[in-house]
N, C-alpha and C positions, 0 to 999 in steps of 0.2 A: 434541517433546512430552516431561514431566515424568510418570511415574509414582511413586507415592508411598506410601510407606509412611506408612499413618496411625496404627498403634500406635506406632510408633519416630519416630514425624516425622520422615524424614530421605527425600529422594530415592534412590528405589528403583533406576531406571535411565533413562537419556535416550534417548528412541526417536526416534531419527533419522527424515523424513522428506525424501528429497534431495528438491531442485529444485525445490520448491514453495513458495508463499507465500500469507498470508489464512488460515490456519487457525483458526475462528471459535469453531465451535458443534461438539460433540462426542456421540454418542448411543450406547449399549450395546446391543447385539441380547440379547434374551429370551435366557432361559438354552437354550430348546431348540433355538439356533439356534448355540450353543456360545462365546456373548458376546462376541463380536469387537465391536468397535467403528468406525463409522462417521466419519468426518471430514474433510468438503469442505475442497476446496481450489484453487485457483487453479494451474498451470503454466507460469509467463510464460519465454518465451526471446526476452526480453530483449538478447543481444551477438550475435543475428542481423541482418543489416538490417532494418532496420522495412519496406523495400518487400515484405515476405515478408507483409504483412497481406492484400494483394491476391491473393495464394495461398491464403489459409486455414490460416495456420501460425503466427500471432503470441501468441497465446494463447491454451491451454484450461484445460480446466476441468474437476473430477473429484473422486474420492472416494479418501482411506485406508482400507484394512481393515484396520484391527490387529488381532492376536490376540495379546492381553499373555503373557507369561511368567508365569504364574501358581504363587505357592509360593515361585519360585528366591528363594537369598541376596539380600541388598540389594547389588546392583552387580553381580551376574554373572544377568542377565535378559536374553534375547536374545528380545525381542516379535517378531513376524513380521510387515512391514509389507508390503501388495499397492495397486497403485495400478492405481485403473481409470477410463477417462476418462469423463464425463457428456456429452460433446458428441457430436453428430450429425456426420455427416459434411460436410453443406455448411450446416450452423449452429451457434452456438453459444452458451451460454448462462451468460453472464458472473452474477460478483457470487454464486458458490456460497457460501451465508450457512448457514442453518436448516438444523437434519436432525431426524428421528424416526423412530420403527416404532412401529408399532401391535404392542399388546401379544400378540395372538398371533403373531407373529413374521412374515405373511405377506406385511406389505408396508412401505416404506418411504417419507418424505415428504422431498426436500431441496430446499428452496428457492432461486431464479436472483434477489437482490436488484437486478441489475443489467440483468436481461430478461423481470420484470415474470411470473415461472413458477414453478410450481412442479413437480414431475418426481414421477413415483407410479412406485415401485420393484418391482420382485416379486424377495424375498427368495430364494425357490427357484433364478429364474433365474438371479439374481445369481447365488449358490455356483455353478451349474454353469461361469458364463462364468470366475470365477477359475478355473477347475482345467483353462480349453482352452486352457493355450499358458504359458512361462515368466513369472514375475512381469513381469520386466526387458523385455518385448515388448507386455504388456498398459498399461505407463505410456502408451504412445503410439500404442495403436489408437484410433481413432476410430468403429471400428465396433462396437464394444463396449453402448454406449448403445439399438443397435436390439434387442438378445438380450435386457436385463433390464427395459429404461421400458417402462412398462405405458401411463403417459399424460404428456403435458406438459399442461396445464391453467393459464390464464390468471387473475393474480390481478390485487390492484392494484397502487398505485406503491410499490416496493421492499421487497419481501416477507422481513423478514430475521430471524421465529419462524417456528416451526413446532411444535405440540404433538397427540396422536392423543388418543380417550376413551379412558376404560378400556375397554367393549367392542367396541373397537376399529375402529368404526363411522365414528367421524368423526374429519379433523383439521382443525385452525385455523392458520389465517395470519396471523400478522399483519404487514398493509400500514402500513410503518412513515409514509410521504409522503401518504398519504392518508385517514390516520385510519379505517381498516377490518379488520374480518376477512373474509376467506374462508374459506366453509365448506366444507370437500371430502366427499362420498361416497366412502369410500375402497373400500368393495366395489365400487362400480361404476366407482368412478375418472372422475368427472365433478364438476364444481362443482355443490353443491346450493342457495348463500346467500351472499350477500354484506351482510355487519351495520354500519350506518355508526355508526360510536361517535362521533359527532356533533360532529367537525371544523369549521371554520372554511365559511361555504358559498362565500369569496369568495375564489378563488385570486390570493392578492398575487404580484410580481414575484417577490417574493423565495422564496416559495414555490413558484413553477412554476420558477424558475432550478433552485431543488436538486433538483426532480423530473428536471430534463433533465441534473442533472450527474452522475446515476443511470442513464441513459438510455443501455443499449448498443445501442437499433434505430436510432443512427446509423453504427453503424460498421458497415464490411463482413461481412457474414455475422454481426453481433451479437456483435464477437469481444470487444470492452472496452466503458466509456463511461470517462469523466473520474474517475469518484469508482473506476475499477479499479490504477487509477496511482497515484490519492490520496486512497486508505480513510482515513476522519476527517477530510478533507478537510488531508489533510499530504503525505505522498510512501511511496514502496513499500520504502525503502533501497537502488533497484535503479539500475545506470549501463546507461543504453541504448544500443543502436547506430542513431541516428536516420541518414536518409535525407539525406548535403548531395553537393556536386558534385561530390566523390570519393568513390564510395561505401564504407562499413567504416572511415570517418574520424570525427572528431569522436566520441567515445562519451561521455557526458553523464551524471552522477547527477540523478536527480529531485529537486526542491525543493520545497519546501512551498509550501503555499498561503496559511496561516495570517496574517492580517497583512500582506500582501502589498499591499493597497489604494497604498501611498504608495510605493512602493518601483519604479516603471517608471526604465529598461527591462526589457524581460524576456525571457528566454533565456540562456542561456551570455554567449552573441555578443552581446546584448544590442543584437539587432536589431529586437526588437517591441515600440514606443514602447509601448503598451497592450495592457491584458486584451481587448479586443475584436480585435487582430489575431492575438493568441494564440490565442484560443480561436475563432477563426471561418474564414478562407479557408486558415490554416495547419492546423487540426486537420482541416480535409476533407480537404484536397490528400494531406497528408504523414504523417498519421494513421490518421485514419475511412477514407479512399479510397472518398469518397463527395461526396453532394452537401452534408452537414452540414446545420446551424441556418438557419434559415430569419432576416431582420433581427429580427422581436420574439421569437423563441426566444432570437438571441443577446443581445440589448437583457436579459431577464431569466436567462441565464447570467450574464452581467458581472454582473450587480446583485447574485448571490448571492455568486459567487468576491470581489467586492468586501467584502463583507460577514462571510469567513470572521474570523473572531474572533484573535486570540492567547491560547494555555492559559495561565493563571495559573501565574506561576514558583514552581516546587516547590520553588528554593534562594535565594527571599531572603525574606526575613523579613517579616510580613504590616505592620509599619511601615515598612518600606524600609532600616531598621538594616543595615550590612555589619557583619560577622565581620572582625575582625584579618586572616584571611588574603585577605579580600576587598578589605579596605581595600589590601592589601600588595598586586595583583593590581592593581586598579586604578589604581594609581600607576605599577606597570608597563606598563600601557596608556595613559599619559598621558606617560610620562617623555621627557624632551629630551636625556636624555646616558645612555651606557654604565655599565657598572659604574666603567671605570677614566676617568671622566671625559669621553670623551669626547661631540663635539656628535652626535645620532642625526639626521640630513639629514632634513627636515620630507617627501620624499616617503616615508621607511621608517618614521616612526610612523603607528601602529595607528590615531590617532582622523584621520588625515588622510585615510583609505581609509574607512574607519567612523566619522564624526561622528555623536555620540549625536540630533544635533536631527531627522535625518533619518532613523530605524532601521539607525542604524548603520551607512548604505553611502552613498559618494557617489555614486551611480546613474551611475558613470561605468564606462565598461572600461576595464582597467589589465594588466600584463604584470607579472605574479610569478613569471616561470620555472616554475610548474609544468605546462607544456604541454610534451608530449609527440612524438615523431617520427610518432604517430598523427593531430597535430593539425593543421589547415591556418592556426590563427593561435594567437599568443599572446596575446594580448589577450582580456581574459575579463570579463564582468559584474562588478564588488560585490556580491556576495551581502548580506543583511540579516544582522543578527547576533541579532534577538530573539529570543530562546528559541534559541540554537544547540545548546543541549543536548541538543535533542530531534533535531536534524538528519544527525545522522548517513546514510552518510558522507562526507567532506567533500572538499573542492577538486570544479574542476569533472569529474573523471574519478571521483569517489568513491574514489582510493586511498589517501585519510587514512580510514585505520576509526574511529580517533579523535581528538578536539582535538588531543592531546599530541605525534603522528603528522604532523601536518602543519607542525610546525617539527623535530622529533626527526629524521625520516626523511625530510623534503621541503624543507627549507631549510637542505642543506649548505653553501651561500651566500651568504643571507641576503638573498635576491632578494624576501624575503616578509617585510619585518620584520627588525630588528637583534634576533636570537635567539643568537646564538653565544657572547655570552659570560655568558646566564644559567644558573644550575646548576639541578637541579632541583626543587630546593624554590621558587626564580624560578616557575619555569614551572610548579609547581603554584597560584603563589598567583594568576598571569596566569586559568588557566581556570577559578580561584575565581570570578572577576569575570563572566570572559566568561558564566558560568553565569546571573550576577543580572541580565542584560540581556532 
């Protein structure tokens, strides 16, 4: 998190929040409540085995307290962050999006986009549960949630505002998938109203697909759904430790979803011909640890992840014009011979892996050395190349942070592309290009 000095314009101090990810929606508590501020969050542990879902340990879900440093110099502010978890003990409530307080300070609204709740807070209780035990003990109680939730109360499909009245009476929800608000009673903390703002009446494929790709009451205990991995329907930044026949093998960065329609197979291993064995007998078995999607649930998952768009490239120019240094870049993604002449052997150029006709991957698996003692093969998917910029980070263990990184620091060899003997202005103009793709 960014505090900021807005007479000076300049960042005040950076308030570190470890270990967490999704930091969305952000709320101030009333002044009599001494302003700290509110801010969901997500917990994912991630480089556990994923068989740890079946325990109730894969991910939670919770709230930052800040209380800013208020007055200090610019740069020497030491805000006070407390982390306390929203989950229940044997549930959990993914997709922590929305927050509020009603303006007399007594209670609080944070919305579950991911399980379909919203959570009514008692501000009081809260303060007392931060002050019963060390910060560093309360990131990861679980019981914490029974002392301050006053109510969980059911909205609609993915609930990801939240705003109170002024006297403090009521707050609204708004149900992003189903075109609604929910009305809360917040003195009583019961739902009083649901307002349909006059949606579509006829749920297409494509719209019940994104509502189930929202959907954490398929997963064990409601610990994730699909859109907790891949908020915006892209990837988390995070390298998992999935579940294969040696377990704490294979650890895998998440990849986008984006654009994806034409680009099978899919996986690392590049074992799952299509989006329907992806997302269906594999996401129960090794994921949900459940029974999953039912045939026409998964029939409109596919249709929607099929459907997920590619963001319009922020670096090329809305005629398709390249820049000098992209043109320069481009050529070095095209080139047949080295600097000093020589022939670059047709399996180590770039478009022979990445042909532009296909999104840039030959949908084949290939061995670039950067597999690991971690790993049980070499041999690795083609990744798509459109929009890599947004992808970070990269290879399939995510240990390029960035482009540059993954020939700088990962192809001493050149097991990945004839990169040795570019300098680095070369290899700036190279992910000139790779950007406009």
């Amino acid at each position: 998190m960014l505090a900021l000095d807005a007479t000076k314009q300049v960042v005040a101090e950076r308030i570190l929040v470890p270990g967490v990810i999704e930091l969305r929606h952000i709320a101030e508590a009333p002044p009599r409540l001494g302003e700290y501020l509110l801010v969901p969050f997500m917990r994912p542990k991630n480089l556990g085995p994923l068989i740890q879902v079946s325990q109730g340990w894969m991910m939670t879900h919770g709230m930052a307290v800040v209380r800013p440093a208020l007055n200090a110099p610019v740069g020497e502010g030491q805000s006070k962050v407390t982390q306390v978890l929203l989950d229940d003990i044997d549930y959990y409530f993914a997709g922590n999006d929305g927050v509020a307080f009603t303006p007399d300070g007594r209670r609080a609204a944070v919305t579950s986009s991911d399980a379909d709740t919203v959570s009514i807070l008692d501000t009081a209780k809260l303060a007392r549960r931060l002050q019963q035990g060390p910060a560093e003990e309360l990131a990861d109680r679980l019981d914490s949630a029974a002392t301050f939730v006053v109510a969980r109360l059911g909205t609609g499909h993915n609930p990801t505002s939240v705003v109170t009245s002024p006297d403090s009476r009521w707050a609204y929800v708004a149900n992003r998938l189903d075109d609604s608000l929910t009305i809360v009673d917040m003195a009583q903390a019961k739902v009083a109203a649901t307002l349909s703002l006059g949606g579509p009446k006829e749920i297409t494929p494509l719209r019940r697909g994104e509502q189930l790709f929202h959907a954490a009451k398929y997963c064990f205990q409601g610990q994730f759904a699909c859109g907790t991995c891949h908020p915006n329907s892209h990837l988390d930044g995070l390298a998992w430790n999935l579940e294969t026949p040696q377990l704490g093998r294979d650890r895998v960065a998440n990849r986008t979803l984006r654009g994806i329609r034409e680009t099978a197979p899919y996986k690392w291993n590049g074992h799952n011909p299509d989006i329907a064995t992806q997302c269906g007998p594999r996401i129960a078995k090794f994921l949900f640890r459940s029974e999953g999607f039912n045939t026409q649930e998964l029939e409109a998952l596919v249709t929607y992840v099929n459907n997920i768009p590619l963001a319009p490239n922020r670096h090329l120019a809305p005629d398709g014009q390249l820049t000098e240094a992209q043109e320069r870049g481009k050529a070095i993604f095209y080139r047949k011979n080295t600097n000093d002449g020589r022939a670059v052997p047709i399996q180590s150029r770039c478009d022979t892996c990445h042909p532009a006709e296909t999104h840039y991957t030959n949908r084949i698996s290939t061995e670039v050395g950067s597999a690991t003692k971690y790993d049980t093969s070499g041999l690795l998917d083609t990744p798509q190349l459109d929009r890599v910029y947004e992808d970070a980070p990269y290879l399939h263990n995510g240990e390029a942070l960035t482009l540059e990184e993954i020939w700088t620091v990962f192809n001493n060899y050149d097991t990945h592309g004839i990169t040795s003997d570019m300098g680095k202005e070369q290899l700036n103009d190279l992910i000139e290009f790779l950007k406009t793709l």
